[in-house]
N, C-alpha and C positions, 0 to 999 in steps of 0.2 A: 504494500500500500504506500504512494507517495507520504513521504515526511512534509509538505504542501497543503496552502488550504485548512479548511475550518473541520475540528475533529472536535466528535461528542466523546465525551472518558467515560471511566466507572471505574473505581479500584476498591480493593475491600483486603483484607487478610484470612484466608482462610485456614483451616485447623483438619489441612488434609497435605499429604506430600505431594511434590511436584510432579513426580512421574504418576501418582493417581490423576491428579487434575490434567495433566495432556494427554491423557486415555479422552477425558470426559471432553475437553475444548478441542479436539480433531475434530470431532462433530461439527463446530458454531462454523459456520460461513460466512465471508463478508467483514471478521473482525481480528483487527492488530491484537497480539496477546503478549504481554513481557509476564514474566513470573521471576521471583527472587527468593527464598527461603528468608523468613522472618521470624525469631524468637520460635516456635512451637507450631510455628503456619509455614504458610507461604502466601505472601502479599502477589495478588493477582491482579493486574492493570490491562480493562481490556480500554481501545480505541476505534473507532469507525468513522469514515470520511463523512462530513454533513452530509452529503446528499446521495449516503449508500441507502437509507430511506428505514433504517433504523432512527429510534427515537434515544434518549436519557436512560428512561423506562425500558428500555427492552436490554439492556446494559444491565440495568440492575439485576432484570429478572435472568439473565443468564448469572451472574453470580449468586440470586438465591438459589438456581439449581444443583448449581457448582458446591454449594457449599449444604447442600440437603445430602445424609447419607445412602451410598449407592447400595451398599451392599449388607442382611443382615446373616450371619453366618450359622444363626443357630432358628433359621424361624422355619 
């Protein structure tokens, strides 16, 4: 995605490992994703050009997905 231009953000810290979360953000289409290991998370940054026709709100809602448990091992 050009570094150019008006970009909507969303970053959050999640309390999952990195290589969990790029199983889960291969999926998302359309959005810049930086990730960094933070304290007990990993701080997740995603971005998308203004007029890829995502909103704010749809940034968010992919990090509450991100950050909802995938897997329960004993259910």
């Amino acid at each position: 995605m050009a570094e150019t231009g008006d970009m909507i953000e969303a970053a959050r810290t999640l309390m999952k490992s990195e290589p969990e979360l790029s199983e889960l953000i291969a999926e998302v289409e359309g959005v810049e994703v930086t990730m960094a290991e933070k304290g007990f998370g990993t701080r997740v940054e995603l971005r998308a050009a203004d007029g890829s026709g995502l909103l704010q709100e749809d940034l968010e809602a992919v990090l509450d997905q991100l950050a909802e448990p995938q897997r329960r091992p004993f259910s």
